[in-house]
C-alpha positions in Angstrom: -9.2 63.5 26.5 -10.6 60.5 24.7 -7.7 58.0 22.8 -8.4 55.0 20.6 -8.8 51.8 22.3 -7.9 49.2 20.3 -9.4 46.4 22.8 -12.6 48.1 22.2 -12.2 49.5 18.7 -13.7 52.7 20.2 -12.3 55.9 21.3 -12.7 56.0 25.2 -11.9 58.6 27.5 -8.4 58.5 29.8 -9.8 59.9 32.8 -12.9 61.8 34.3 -11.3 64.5 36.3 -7.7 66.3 35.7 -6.3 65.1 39.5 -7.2 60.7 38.0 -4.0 59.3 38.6 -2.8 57.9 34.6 -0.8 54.9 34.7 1.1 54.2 31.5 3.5 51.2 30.2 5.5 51.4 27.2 6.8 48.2 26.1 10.7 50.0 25.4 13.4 48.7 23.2 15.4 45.3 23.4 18.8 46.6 24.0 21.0 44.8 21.3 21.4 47.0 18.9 21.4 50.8 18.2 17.9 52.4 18.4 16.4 53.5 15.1 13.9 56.4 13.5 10.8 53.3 14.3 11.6 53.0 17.9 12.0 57.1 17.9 8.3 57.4 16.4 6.4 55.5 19.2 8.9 57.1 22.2 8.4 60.5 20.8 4.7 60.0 20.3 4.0 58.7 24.1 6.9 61.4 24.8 4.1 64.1 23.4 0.6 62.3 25.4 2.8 62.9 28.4 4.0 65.7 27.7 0.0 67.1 26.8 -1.6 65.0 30.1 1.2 67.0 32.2 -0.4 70.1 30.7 -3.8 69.5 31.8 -2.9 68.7 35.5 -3.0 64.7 35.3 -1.5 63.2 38.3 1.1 61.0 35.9 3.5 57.5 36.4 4.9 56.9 33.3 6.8 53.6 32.3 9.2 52.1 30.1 10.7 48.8 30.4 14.3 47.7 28.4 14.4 43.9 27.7 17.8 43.3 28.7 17.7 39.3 28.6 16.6 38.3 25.0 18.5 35.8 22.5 19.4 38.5 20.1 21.5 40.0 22.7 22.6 37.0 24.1 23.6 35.9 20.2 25.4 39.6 19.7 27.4 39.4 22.7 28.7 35.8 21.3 29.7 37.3 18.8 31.5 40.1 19.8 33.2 37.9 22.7 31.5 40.1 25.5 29.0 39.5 28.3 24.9 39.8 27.8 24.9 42.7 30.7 28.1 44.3 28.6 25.9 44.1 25.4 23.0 45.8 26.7 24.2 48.2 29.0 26.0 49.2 26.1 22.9 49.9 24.3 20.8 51.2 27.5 23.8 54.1 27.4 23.8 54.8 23.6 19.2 54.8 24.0 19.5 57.9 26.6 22.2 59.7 24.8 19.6 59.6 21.7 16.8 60.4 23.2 18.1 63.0 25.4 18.9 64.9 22.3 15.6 64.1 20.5 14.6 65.7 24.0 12.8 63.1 25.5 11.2 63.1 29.0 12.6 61.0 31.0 10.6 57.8 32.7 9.8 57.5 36.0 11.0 54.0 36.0 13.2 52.4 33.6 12.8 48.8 34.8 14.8 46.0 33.3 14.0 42.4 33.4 17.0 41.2 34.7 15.9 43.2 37.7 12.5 41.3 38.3 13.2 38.0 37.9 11.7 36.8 41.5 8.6 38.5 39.8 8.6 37.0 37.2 9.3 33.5 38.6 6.2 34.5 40.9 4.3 34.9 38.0 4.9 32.1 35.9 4.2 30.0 40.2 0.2 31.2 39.6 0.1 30.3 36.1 1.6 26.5 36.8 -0.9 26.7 40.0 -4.4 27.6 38.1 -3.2 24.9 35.3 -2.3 27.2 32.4 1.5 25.9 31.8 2.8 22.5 30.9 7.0 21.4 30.3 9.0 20.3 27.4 12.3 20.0 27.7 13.1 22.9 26.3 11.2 24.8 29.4 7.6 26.0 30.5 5.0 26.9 28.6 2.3 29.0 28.6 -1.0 27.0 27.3 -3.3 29.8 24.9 -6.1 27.6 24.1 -6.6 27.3 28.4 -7.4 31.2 27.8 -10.9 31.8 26.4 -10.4 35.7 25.2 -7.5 34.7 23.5 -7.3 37.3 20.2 -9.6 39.9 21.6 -6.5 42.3 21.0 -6.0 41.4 17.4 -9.3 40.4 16.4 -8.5 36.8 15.1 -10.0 34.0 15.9 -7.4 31.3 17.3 -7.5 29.1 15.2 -7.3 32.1 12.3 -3.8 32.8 14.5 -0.3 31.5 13.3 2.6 32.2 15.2 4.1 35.3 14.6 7.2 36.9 15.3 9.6 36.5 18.0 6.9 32.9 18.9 9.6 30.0 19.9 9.8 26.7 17.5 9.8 24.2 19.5 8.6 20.6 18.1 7.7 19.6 21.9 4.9 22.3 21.7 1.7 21.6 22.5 0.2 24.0 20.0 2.9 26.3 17.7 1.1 29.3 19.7 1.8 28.2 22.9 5.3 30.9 24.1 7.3 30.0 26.3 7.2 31.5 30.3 10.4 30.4 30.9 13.5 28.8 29.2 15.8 26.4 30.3 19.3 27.3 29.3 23.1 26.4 31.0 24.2 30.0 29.2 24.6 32.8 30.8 22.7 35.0 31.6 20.7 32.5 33.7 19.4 32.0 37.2 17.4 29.5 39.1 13.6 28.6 39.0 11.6 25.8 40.7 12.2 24.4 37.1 15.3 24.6 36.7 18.3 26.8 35.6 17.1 29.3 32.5 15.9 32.5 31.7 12.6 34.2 32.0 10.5 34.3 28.0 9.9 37.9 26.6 6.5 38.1 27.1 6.3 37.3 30.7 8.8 39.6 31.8 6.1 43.0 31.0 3.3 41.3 32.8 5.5 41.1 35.9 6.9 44.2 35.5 3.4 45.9 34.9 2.4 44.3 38.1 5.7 45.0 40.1 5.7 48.6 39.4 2.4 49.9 38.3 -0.2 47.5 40.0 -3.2 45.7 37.8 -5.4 47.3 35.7 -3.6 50.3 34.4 -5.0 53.1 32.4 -2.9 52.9 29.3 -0.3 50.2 27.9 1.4 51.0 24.9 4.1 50.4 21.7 4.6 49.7 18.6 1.7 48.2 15.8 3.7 45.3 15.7 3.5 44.4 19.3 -0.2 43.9 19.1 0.6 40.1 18.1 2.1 38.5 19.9 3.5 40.5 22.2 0.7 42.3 23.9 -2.2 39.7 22.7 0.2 37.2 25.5 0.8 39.7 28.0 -3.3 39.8 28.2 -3.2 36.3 28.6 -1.0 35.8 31.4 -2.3 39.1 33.1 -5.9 38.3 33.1 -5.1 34.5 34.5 -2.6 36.0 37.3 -4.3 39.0 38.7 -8.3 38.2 37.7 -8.2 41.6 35.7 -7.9 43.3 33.0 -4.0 44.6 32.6 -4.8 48.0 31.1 -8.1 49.8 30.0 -6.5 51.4 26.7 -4.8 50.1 24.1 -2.5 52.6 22.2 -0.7 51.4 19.5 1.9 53.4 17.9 2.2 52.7 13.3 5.6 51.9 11.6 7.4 53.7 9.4 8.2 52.9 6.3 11.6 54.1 4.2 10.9 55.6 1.1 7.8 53.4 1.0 9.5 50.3 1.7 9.1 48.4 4.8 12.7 49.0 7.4 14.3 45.7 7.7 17.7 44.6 7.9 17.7 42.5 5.1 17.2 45.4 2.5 19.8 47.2 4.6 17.8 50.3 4.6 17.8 50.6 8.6 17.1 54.5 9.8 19.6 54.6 12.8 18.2 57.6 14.8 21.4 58.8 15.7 22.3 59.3 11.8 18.8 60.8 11.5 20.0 63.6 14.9 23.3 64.3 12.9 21.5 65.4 9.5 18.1 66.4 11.0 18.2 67.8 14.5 16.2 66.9 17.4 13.5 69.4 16.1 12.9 68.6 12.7 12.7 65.2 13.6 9.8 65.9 15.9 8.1 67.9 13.6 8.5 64.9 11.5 7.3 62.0 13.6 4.2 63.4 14.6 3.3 65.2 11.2 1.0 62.2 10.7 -1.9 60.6 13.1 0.2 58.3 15.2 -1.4 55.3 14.8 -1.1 55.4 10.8 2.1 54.2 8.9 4.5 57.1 7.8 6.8 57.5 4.9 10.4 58.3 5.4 12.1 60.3 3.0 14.2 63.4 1.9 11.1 65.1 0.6 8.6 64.8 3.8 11.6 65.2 6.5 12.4 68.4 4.2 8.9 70.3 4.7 9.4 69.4 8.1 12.7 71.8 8.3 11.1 74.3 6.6 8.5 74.2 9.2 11.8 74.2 11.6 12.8 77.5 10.0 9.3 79.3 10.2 9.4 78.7 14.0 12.9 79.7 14.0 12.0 82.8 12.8 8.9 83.3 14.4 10.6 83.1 18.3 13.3 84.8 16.9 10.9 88.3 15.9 9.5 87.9 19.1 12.4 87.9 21.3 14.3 90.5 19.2 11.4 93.1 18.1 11.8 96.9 19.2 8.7 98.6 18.4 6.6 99.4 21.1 2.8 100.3 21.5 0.3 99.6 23.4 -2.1 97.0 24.4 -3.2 94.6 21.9 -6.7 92.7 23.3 -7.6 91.8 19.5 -4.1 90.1 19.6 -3.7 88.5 22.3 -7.4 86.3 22.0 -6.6 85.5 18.6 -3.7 83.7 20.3 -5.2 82.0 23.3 -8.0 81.0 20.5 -5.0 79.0 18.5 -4.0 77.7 21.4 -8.0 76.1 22.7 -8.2 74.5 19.1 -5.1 73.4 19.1 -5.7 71.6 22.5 -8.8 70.6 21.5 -7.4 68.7 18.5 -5.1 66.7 21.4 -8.0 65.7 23.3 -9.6 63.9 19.8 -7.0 60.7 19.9 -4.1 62.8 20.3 -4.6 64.2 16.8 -1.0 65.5 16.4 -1.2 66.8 12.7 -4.7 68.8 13.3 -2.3 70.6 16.6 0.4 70.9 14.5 -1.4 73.0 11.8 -2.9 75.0 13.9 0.7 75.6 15.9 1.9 76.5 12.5 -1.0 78.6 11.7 0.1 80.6 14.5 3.5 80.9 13.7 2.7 82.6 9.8 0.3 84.8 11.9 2.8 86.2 13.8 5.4 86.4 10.9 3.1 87.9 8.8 2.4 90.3 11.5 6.1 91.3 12.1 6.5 91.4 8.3 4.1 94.5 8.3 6.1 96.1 10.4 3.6 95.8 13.4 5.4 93.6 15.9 5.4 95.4 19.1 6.8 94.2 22.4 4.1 94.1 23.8 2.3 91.7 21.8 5.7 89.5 21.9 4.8 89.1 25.9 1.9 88.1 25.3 2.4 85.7 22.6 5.3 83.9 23.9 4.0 82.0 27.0 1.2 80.7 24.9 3.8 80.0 22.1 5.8 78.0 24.5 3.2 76.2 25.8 2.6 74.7 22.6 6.0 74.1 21.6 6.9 72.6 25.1 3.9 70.5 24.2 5.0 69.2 20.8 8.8 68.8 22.4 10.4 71.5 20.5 12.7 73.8 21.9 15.3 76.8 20.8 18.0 77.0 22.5 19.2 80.3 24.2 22.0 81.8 22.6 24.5 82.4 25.7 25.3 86.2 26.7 28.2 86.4 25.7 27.3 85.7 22.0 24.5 88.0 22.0 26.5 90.8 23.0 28.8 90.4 20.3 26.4 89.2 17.7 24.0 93.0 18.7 26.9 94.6 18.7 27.9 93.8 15.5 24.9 94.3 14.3 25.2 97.7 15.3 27.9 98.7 13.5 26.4 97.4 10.1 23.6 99.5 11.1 26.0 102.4 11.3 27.7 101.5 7.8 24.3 101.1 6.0 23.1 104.9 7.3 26.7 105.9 6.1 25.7 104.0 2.9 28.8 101.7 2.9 26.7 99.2 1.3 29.6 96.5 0.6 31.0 96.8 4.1 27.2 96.3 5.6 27.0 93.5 3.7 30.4 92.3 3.9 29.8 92.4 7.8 26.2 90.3 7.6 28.1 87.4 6.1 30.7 87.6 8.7 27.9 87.5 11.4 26.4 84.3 9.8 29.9 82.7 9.6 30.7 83.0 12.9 27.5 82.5 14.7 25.7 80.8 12.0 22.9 84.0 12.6 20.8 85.5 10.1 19.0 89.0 9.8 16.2 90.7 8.7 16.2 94.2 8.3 13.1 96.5 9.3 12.2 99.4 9.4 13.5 100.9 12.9 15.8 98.0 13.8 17.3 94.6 12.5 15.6 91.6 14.1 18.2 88.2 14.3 17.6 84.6 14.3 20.3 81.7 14.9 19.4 79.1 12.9 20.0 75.8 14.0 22.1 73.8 12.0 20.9 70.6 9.6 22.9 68.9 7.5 20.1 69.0 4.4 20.7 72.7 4.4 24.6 72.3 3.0 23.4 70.3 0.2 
C-alpha cells in the first residue's frame, strides 16, 4: 500500500511485508469545546487506513493524543467558573460518545499531555543542552533558525514563513517564529520545571508523547491540512534535535471542509457540530459522506452532497436487506460469486493507491446495484446471498458502515405480520394489505418489497432529511 508523503511530495510505500509493524500518531483534538464535522473527517479517514491495514494483516499501534492543557481551555473554564481538568474531561467524554456512534475504532492509546509532563520537561532538558532554546520572561523557547531543515514540511523557505496560527506573541522573542517549549504561568494548571512553575507549549507535548509511547521514527504521523504549519513543521524540529531522527517516515495530511463553500469558523457562526450532524444524518451517511472525496482534498458541506450520500445509505440498505431476507433457492452460482470477489480485488486495489476512498467507494456501490438489480429480476437465490455477504461485509466493515440487527423479537413480529398481509393480498383484500404495510412501517419503521414468491423487508434507518 503506497500513501502520499508530503515530506517527500511522493507516494511511498507503508510497509514491505503484511507482518511490518505500522506505527501511527494522530495529532487528536484540543478538548475545549465540542468536536465538529472537520475533526470528524480526519478521525474517520485514519479510522478507515486502520481499518483497511487491519484487513491486510498489518501488525498495527495506532495513536491519538487529546491536548488537555491549552489556553483556550484554560480561558473556557474561566469563564464558566470551573477547573481546566473539569473543562476537558468534559469534552474527552462528550469526543467518545461522538465517535462511538460515528463508529470509530478505538485507539490503543489515548495519551494526554497532562500525563507526560516529566517527558516533556525531559525533552525540552536536550533541547536547552544541544543549545536550541533561550528564556524570556515569559518562558523557554525553542530557537527555529538553530534548525537547518526548518520548512522541509511546508515547502517555505524561512524567511518566506510568518507565524501562523496558534504561534505565541511575545515581544521578548528572538525571532516571531521561535514557539514557546514551555510557559511560565502561576495559573493553574501548572507544575514545576528546572525553569520555573508553568506549563508545557502545544507543540512539544506530541514530540514527547510520540517518543513516550511509540518510539522515534514512526511509520506514519498524521492530522488535519492545517497542522502542517506550525504544528507538525515544529514537532520535526524538536524531534530531529532530540532523538537524531527522523519522527515519522509519512506524512499524511487530512483536507478541510468547507460549509456550503465557505470556510468553518466561529466568527461566521456556521460551525458543523458533529453531534447535530449524528442527529440529522446518522453515523452511516456521514461516513459515506466524509470519505466520498480523496482525503487529502477540501470537501464541501451541504444539504445537496450529504443528500446523495443517503441515498447511497438507502441502496445499501436495501441491498443487505435482499440478501438476508431472499427465499428463492437454486443452485451454485460460480459466474456470481467471481464477479464479486472481482469488486472486491479492485476495490482493494483502489485502497492501496493513497487510500483512494471515492474510486472504493464506487466500486462498493457498483456492487450494491449489481445485486439489486439482480434481486429485482427475480433471480436472488440464497445461495448467492451466502456467498455475497462475507465479501459484502468485508467492504463495508472496511468503509465503517454497519446495519444494525433487528432484535428477534421484532423480526418475529414484523414476518409474522407480513404473513398475514400475504394472506389478505391472495384473498384480494387489497385495502386491508395495504392498510397492514403502513402499520408495519409505523411501528418498526420497515419497508417492503413484494416479489414474486415472497416479500423481502428492509428497516430503514432513520435520518432526519427524510421527514422534510
Amino acid at each position: 500500500m503506497k500513501i502520499f508523503n508530503k515530506l517527500t511530495d511522493t507516494l511511498e510505500e507503508i510497509g514491505t511485508k503484511s507482518n511490518d509493524k505500522i506505527r501511527i500518531y494522530v495529532c487528536g483534538i484540543t478538548v475545549y469545546d465540542d468536536c465538529h464535522i472537520g475533526h470528524a473527517r480526519t478521525i474517520v479517514v485514519f479510522d478507515v487506513l486502520r481499518r483497511y491495514l487491519t484487513y491486510k494483516g498489518y501488525d498495527l499501534i495506532y495513536v491519538q493524543n487529546f491536548t488537555d492543557v491549552d489556553d483556550k481551555i484554560i480561558n473556557k473554564a474561566k469563564l464558566e467558573g470551573k477547573t481546566a481538568e473539569e473543562i476537558s474531561s468534559m469534552y474527552i467524554m462528550s469526543y467518545f460518545e461522538d465517535f462511538t456512534k460515528l463508529n470509530v475504532l478505538k485507539a490503543d492509546f489515548y495519551p494526554k499531555a497532562t500525563e507526560h509532563i516529566n517527558d516533556i520537561i525531559t525533552a525540552i532538558k536536550i533541547l536547552k543542552e544541544k543549545n536550541h532554546t533561550y528564556s524570556t520572561l515569559n518562558g523557554i523557547y525553542y530557537r527555529v533558525r538553530a534548525f537547518p531543515h526548518y520548512g522541509k514540511l511546508s515547502k517555505k523557505q524561512i524567511d518566506e514563513l510568518e507565524a501562523g496560527s496558534r504561534i505565541e506573541t511575545d515581544a521578548l522573542k528572538e525571532d516571531p517564529l521561535d514557539f514557546a517549549l514551555w510557559k511560565f504561568s502561576s495559573d493553574n494548571p501548572s507544575w514545576e520545571s528546572p525553569w520555573g512553575v508553568g506549563r508545557p507549549g502545544w507543540h512539544i507535548e506530541c514530540s514527547a508523547m510520540v517518543s513516550k509511547i511509540l518510539g522515534n521514527e514512526i511509520e506514519i504521523h498524521g492530522g488535519g491540512t492545517d497542522l502542517i504549519f506550525p504544528h507538525h513543521e515544529n514537532e520535526i524540529a524538536q524531534s530531529e534535535v532530540i532523538n537524531e531522527k527522523k519522527l515519522a517516515k509519512i506524512w499524511m495530511h487530512v483536507g478541510m471542509i468547507t460549509i456550503n463553500s465557505e470556510k468553518m469558523s466561529k466568527s461566521l457562526k456556521n460551525m458543523i457540530l458533529l453531534k447535530n450532524a449524528l442527529k440529522k444524518w446518522g453515523s452511516n451517511v456521514l461516513r459515506l459522506y466524509l470519505i466520498s472525496s480523496q482525503y487529502s482534498k477540501p470537501i464541501d458541506y451541504n444539504d445537496e452532497i450529504l443528500n446523495e450520500s443517503l441515498q447511497k445509505w438507502r441502496q445499501i440498505e436495501h441491498c443487505v436487506f435482499e440478501l438476508r431476507t431472499t427465499k428463492n433457492v437454486s443452485g451454485e452460482n460460480d459466474q456470481f460469486e467471481n464477479k464479486c470477489h472481482n469488486y472486491l480485488d479492485i476495490f482493494t486495489s483502489f485502497l492501496d493507491n493513497n487510500l483512494n476512498t471515492p474510486g472504493a467507494l464506487g466500486t462498493f456501490m457498483e456492487l450494491v446495484s449489481y445485486i439489486n438489480s439482480i434481486s429485482s429480476s427475480e433471480e436472488l437465490t440464497s445461495t448467492m446471498s451466502n456467498r455475497v455477504l462475507p465479501i459484502l461485509s468485508t467492504m463495508m466493515n472496511i468503509i465503517g458502515v454497519k446495519i444494525g440487527e433487528v432484535d428477534t423479537n421484532i423480526k418475529t413480529q414484523i414476518e409474522k405480520m407480513i404473513y398475514q398481509r400475504n394472506k389478505l393480498r391472495a384473498e384480494k383484500k387489497y385495502e386491508d394489505a395495504d392498510e397492514l404495510r403502513s402499520k408495519i412501517f409505523d411501528l418498526y419503521n420497515v419497508e417492503l418489497t413484494d416479489h414474486s414468491t415472497y416479500t423481502s423487508w428492509k428497516k430503514k434507518e432513520i435520518v432526519e432529511f427524510d421527514e422534510k
